[in-house]
DOKEMI-406872 format. One record per atom (N, C-alpha, C): x, y, z. Coordinates in steps of 0.1 Angstrom, whole numbers, padded with zeros to 4 digits, always signed. Layout:
<pts>
XYZ...
</pts>
This chain:
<pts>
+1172+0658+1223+1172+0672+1228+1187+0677+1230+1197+0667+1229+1209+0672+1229+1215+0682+1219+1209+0687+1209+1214+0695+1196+1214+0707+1200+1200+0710+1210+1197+0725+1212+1199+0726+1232+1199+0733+1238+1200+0737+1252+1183+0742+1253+1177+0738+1262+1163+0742+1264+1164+0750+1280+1173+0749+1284+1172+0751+1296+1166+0751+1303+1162+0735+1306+1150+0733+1315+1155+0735+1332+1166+0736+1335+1174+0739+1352+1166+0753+1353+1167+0760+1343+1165+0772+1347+1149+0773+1346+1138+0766+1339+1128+0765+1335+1123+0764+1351+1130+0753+1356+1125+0745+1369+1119+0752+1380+1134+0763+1381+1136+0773+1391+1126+0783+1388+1124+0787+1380+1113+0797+1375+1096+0795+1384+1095+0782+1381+1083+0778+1381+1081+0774+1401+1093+0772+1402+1095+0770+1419+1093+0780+1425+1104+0793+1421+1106+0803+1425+1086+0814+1424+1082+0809+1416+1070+0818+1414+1052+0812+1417+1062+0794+1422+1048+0788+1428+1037+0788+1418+1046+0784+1404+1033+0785+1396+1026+0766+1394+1017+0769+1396+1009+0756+1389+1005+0752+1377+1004+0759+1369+0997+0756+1355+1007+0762+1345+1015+0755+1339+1025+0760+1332+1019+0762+1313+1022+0767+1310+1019+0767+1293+1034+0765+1288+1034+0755+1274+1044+0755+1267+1040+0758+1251+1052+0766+1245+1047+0772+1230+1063+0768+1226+1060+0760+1214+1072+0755+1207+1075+0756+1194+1082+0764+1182+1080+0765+1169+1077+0750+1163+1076+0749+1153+1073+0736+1146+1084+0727+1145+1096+0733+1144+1107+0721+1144+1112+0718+1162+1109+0722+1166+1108+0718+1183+1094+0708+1185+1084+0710+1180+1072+0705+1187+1075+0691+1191+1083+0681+1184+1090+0668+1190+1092+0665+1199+1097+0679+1208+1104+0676+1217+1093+0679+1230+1081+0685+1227+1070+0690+1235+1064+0680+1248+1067+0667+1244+1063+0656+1255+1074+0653+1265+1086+0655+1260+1099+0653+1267+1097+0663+1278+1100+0675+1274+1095+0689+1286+1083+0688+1289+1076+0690+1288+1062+0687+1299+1066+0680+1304+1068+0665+1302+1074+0654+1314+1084+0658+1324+1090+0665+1318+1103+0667+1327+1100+0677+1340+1093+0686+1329+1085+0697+1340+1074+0690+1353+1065+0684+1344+1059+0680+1359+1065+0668+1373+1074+0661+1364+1077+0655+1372+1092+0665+1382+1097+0673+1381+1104+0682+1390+1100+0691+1390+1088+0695+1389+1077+0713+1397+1064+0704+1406+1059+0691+1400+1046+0687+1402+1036+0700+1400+1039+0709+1387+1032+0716+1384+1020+0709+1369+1012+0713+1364+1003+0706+1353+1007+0713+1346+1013+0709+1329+1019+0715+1318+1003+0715+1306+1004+0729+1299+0995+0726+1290+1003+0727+1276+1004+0723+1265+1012+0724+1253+1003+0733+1242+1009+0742+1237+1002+0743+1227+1001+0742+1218+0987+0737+1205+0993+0729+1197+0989+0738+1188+0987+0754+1180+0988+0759+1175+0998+0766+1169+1003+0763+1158+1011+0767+1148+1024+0782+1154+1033+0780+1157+1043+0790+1160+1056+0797+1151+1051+0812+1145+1061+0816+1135+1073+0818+1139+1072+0827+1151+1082+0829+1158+1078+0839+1174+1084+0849+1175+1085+0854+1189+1072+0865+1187+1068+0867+1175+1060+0878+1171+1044+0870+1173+1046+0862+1175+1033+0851+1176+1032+0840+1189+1027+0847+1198+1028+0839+1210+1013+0838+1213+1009+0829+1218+0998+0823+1221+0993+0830+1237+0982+0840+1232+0979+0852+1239+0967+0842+1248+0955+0829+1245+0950+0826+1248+0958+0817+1258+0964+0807+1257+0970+0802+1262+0981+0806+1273+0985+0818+1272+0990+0830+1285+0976+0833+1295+0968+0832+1288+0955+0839+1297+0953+0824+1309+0957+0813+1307+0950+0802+1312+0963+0796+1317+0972+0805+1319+0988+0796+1330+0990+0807+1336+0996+0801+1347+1005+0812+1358+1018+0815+1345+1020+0806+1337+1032+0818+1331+1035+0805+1318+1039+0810+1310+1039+0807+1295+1056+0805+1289+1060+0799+1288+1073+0792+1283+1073+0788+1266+1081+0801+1260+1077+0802+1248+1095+0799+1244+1097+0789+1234+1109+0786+1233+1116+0788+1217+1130+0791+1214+1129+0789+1203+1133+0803+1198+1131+0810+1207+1130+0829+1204+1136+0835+1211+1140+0849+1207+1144+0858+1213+1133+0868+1217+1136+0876+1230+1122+0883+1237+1117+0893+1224+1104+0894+1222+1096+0903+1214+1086+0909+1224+1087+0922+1226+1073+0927+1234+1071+0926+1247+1065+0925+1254+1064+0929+1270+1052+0917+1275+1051+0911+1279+1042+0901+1284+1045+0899+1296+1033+0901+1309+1034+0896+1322+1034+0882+1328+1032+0874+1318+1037+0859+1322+1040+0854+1309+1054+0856+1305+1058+0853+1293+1073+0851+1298+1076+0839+1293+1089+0841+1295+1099+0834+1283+1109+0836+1278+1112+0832+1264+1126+0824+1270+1124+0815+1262+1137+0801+1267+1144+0803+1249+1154+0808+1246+1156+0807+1234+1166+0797+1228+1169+0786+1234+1173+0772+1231+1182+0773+1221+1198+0776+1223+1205+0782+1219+1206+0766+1210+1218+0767+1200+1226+0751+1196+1239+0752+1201+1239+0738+1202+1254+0732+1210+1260+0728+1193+1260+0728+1185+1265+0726+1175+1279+0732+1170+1283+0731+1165+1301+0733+1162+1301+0742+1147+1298+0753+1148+1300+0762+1137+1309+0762+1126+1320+0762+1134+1335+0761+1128+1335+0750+1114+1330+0743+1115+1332+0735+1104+1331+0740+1091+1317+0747+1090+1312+0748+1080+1316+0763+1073+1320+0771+1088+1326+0784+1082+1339+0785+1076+1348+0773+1081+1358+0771+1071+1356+0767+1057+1346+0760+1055+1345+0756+1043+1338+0770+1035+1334+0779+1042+1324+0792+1038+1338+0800+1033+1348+0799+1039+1362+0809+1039+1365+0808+1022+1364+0796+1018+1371+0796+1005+1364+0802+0996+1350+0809+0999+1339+0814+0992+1337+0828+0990+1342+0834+1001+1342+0846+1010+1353+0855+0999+1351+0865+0990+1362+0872+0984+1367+0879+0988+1357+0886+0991+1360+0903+1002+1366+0899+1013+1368+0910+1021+1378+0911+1026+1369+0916+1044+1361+0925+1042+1353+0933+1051+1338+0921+1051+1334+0916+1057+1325+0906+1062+1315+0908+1074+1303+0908+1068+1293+0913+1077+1288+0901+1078+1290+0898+1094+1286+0879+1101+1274+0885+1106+1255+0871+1104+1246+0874+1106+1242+0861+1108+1233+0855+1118+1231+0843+1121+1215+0848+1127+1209+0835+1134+1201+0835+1138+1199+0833+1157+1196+0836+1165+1193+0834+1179+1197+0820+1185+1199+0803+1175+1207+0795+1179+1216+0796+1182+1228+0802+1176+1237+0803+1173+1246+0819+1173+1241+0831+1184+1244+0844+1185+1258+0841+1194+1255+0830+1201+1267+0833+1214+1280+0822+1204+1282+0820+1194+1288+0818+1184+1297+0826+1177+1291+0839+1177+1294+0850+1173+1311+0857+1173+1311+0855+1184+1327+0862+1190+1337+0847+1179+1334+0832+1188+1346+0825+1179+1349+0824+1163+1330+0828+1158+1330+0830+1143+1344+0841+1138+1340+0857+1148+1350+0867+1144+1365+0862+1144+1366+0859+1158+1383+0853+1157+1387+0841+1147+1380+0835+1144+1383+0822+1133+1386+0834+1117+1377+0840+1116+1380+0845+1102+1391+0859+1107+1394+0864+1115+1405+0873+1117+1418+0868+1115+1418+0859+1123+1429+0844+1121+1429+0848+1104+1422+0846+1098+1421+0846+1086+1421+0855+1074+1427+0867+1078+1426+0877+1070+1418+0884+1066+1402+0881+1074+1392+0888+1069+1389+0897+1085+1378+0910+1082+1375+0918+1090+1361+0918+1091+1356+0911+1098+1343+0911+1103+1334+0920+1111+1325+0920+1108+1314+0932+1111+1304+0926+1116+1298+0929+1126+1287+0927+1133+1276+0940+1136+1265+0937+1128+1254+0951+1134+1248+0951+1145+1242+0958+1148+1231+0961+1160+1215+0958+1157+1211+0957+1148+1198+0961+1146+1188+0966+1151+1174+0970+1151+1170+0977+1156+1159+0970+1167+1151+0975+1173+1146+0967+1188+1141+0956+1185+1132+0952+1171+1126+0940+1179+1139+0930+1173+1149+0930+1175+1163+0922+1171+1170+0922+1187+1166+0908+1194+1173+0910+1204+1192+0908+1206+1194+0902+1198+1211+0905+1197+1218+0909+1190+1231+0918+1185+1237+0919+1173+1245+0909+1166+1243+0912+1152+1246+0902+1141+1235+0889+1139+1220+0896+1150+1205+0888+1148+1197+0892+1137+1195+0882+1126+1180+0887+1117+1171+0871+1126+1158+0876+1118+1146+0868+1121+1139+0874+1110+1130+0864+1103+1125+0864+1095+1117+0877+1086+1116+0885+1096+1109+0898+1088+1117+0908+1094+1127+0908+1097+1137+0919+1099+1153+0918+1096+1160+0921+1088+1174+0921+1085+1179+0933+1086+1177+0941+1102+1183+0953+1103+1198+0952+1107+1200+0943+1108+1216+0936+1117+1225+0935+1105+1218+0932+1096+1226+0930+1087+1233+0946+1077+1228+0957+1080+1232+0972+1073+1243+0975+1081+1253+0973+1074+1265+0971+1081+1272+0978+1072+1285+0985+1070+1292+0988+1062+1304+0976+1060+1297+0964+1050+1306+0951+1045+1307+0952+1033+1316+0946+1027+1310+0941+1012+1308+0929+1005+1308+0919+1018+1296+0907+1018+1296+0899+1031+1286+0888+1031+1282+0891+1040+1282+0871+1044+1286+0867+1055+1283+0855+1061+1272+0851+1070+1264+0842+1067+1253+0836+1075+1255+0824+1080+1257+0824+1091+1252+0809+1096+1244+0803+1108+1234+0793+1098+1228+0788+1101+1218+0776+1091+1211+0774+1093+1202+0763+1085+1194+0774+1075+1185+0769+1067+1179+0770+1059+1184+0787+1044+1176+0785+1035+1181+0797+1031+1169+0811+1030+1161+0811+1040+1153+0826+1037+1160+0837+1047+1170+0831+1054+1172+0843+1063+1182+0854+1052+1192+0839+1046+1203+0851+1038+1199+0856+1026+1188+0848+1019+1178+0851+1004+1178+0868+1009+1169+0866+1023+1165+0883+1030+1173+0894+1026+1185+0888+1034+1196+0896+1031+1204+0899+1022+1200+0886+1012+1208+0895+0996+1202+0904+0993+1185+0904+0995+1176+0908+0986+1174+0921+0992+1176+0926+1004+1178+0939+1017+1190+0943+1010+1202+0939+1005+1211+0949+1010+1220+0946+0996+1214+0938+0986+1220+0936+0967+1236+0936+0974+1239+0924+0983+1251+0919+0981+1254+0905+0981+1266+0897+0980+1268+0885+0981+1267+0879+0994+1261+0865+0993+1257+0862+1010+1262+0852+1009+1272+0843+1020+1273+0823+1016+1270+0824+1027+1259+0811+1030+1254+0808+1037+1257+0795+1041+1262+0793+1051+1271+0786+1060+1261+0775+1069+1262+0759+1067+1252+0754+1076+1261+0742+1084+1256+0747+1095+1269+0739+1105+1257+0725+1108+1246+0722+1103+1245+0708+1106+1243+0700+1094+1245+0707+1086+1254+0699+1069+1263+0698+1064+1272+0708+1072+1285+0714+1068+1287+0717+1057+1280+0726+1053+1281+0727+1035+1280+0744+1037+1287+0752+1027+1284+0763+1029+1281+0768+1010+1270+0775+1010+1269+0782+0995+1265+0793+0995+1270+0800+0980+1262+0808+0978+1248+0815+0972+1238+0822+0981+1226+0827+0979+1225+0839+0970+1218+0837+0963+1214+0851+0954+1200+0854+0954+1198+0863+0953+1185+0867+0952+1177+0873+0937+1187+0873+0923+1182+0871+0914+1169+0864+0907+1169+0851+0907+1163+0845+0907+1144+0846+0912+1148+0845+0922+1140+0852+0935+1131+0859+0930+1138+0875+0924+1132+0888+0921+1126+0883+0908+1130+0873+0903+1124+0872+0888+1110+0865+0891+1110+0858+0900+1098+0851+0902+1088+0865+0910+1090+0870+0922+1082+0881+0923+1082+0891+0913+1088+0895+0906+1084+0899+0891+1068+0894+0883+1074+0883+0885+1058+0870+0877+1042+0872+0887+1048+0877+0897+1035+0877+0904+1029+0890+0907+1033+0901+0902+1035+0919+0898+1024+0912+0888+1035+0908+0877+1027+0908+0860+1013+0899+0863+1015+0891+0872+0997+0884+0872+0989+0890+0876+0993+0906+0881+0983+0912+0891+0980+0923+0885+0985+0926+0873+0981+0940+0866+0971+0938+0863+0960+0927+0861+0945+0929+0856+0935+0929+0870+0943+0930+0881+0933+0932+0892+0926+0935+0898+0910+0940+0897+0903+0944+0901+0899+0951+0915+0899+0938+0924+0898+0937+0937+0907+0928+0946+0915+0938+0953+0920+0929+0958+0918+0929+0981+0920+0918+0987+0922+0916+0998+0933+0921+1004+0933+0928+1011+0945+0935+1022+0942+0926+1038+0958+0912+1036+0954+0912+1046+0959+0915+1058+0955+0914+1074+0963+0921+1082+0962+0911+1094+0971+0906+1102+0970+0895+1111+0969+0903+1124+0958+0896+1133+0951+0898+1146+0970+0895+1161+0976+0886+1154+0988+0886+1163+0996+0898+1169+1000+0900+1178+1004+0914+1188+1020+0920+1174+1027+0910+1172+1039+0911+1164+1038+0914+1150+1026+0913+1145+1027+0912+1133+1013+0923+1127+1010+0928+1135+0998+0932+1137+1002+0952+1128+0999+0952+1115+0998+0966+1106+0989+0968+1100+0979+0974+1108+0969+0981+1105+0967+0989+1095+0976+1001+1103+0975+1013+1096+0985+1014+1079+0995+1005+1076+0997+1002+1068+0988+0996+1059+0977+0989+1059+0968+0982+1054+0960+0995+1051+0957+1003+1058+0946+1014+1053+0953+1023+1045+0967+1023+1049+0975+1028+1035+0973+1025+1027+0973+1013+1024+0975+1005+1010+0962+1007+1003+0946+1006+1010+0937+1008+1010+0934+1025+1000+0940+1030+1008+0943+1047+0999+0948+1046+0987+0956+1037+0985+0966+1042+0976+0962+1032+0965+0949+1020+0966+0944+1014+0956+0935+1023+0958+0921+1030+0961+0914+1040+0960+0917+1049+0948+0931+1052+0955+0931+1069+0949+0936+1061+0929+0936+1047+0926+0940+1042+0914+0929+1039+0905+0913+1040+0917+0902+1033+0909+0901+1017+0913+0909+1013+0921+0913+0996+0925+0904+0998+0939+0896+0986+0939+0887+0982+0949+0899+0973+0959+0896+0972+0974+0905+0969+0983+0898+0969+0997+0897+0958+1002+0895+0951+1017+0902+0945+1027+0901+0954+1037+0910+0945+1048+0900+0936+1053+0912+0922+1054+0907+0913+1059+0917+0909+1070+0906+0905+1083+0916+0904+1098+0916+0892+1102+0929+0887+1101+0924+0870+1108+0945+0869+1116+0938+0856+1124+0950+0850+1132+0960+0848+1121+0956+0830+1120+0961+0820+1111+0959+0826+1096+0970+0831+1089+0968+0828+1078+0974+0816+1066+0964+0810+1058+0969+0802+1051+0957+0805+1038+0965+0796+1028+0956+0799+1014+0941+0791+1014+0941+0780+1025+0929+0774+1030+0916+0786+1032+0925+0790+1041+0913+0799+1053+0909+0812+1037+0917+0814+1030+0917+0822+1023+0909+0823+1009+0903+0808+1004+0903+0803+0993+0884+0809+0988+0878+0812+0999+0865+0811+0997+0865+0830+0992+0869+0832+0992+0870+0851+0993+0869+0852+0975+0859+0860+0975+0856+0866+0961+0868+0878+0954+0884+0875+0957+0895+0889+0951+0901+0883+0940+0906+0891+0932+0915+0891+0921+0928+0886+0931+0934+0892+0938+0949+0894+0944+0945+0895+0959+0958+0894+0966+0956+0897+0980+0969+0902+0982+0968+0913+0993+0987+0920+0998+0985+0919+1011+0997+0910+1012+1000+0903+1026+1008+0917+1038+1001+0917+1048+1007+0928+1059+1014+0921+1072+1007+0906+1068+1011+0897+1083+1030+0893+1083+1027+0882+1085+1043+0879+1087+1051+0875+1072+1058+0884+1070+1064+0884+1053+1066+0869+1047+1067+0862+1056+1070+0848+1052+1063+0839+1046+1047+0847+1049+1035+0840+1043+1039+0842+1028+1040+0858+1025+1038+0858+1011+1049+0848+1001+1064+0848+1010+1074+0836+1003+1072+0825+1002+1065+0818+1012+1070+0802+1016+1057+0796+1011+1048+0803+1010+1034+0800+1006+1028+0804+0991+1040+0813+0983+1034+0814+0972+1024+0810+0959+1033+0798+0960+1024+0786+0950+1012+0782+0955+1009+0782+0968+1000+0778+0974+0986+0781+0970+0988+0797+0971+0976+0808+0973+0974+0804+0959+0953+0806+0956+0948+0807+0946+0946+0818+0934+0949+0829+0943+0950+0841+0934+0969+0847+0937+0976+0852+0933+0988+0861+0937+0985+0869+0950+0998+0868+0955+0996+0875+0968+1011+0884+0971+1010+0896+0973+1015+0905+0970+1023+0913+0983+1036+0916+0982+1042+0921+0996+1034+0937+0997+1034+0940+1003+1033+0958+1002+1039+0967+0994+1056+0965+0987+1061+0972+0984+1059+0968+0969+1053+0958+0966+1052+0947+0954+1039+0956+0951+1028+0957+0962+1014+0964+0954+1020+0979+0950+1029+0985+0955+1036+1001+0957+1037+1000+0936+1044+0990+0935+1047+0992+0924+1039+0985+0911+1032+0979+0915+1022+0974+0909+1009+0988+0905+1006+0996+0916+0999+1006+0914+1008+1022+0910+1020+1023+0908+1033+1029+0900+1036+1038+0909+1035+1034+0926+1036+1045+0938+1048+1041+0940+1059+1037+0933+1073+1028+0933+1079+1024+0921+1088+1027+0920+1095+1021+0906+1100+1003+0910+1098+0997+0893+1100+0987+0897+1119+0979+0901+1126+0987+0897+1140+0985+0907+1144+0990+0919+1133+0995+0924+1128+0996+0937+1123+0983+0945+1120+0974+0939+1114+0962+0946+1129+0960+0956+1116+0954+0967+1123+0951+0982+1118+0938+0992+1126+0933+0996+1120+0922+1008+1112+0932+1018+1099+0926+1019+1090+0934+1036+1097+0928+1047+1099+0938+1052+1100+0935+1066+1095+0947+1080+1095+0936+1088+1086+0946+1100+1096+0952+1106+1094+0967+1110+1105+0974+1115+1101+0980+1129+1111+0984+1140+1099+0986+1154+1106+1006+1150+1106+1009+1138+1113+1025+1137+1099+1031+1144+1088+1026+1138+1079+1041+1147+1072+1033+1158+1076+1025+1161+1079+1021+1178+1060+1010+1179+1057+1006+1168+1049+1002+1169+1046+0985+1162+1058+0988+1158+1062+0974+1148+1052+0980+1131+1049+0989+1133+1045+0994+1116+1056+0992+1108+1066+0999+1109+1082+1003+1099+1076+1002+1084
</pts>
């Protein structure tokens, strides 16, 4: 547990302070290791009963609404606040890890001059030494705002890179994996090196590639009859009324189209369904990380847009959920 801060002192106080008994814990999937450690720790300094939950956590947009209903209060870690919940409380388990390394090695990569710095919620309070290290260095760093469901600036999360529309002309990420800055090449067609302070390796991401493959999955879907719209039951992720859009807009083509409403989605739960195609409304991530997976093509929203020619095709775009009409539609 030493990599990340969980802030169990403050967890403790919480649970003291509010006399709660029945605690819930929700942990993304690369935490869940750590899930026996905190419970333990918790009950033995609250003598409160911890419940864990062992259902699948995307991020902050997916909190375990059943398991809030059955605790005095819910300890959801890993995230920054999403939404309003009366016994929710979000631990977002910063990293103690040493950034610097890797952003030096990012420096020699970096051409421009004007640098739009974007990380993820481990690593926000980072932020400030990231700017002064590359000022030191001749470059001019930018940090955005993003828009609500982004709780700090120079924050993306998986289905939002509003932090990142910056006036740069490229752009630094750091952190682990590559879908956050993929996002961001593919949002804003510029250069991304993406910086990982627990490999110390820093490269560059393009999103060419990328496009060429959602390309291939456009072209498998032009003979599609029927397809599945689907829309996830989660409070975060939850677009409806875009789904019935979509619905219209294969209608008004002659294209047959069904919303389908579920929690969990995977290509499992999905496999028995009689469609040509499916267009994903839930968490954008399904439709990337799960591609190969799905039995038929499965399609972003802006991907069906141009598939049915309500979009040109260099118009293609990463989905992301936006909180602009205050509903998480965008």
């Amino acid at each position: 547990m030493e990599q990340f801060d969980f802030d169990l002192e403050r967890v403790f106080k919480i649970i003291k302070t509010k006399n709660c008994k029945k605690v819930g814990l929700q942990l993304p999937e690369g935490f869940k290791r750590q899930a026996m450690d905190i419970a333990r720790n918790i009950e033995q300094k609250t003598q409160a009963s911890v419940i864990i939950s062992g259902n699948p956590c995307f991020g902050a947009c997916d909190i375990d609404t059943v398991l809030a209903g059955n605790v005095d209060i819910l300890f959801h870690f890993g995230h920054a606040g999403m939404g309003e919940f009366d016994n929710v409380v979000f631990i977002e388990s910063r990293s103690n890890v040493d950034t610097l390394p890797a952003v030096k090695i990012a420096l020699s990569l970096l051409k421009a001059r004007r640098i739009g710095i974007i990380t993820t919620v481990q690593h926000v309070h980072k932020l400030e030494e990231i700017s002064k290290f590359l000022r030191e260095n001749g470059k001019e760093p930018v940090i955005g705002k993003g828009d609500l469901r982004v709780g700090y600036p120079g924050q993306v999360i998986g289905c939002n890179f509003t932090a990142a529309r910056v006036d740069c002309e490229e752009y630094l990420y750091v952190g682990s994996g590559f879908f956050h800055p993929l996002g961001v090449a593919i949002a804003t067609g510029k250069m991304v090196i993406a910086a990982d302070p627990y490999l110390n390796k820093a490269v560059e991401v393009s999103g060419e590639k990328f496009l060429r493959k959602r390309g291939g999955y456009i072209a498998q879907s032009m003979d599609a009859r029927v397809f599945g719209i689907i829309v996830s039951t989660k409070s975060g992720q939850n677009r409806m009324k875009l789904a019935q859009k979509l619905v219209e807009i294969a209608n008004k083509h002659g294209i047959e189209a069904h919303i389908i409403m579920m929690d969990l989605v995977t290509p499992e739960q999905l496999l028995a369904f009689k469609v040509d195609a499916y267009v994903n409304t839930a968490c954008p991530r399904i439709t990337i990380d799960d591609a190969e997976r799905f039995h038929v093509p499965v399609l972003t929203p802006q991907e069906f847009e141009i598939l049915m020619g309500e979009r040109k095709w260099e118009a293609l775009e990463m989905d992301e959920i936006l909180e602009e009409t205050g509903n998480g539609e965008g």
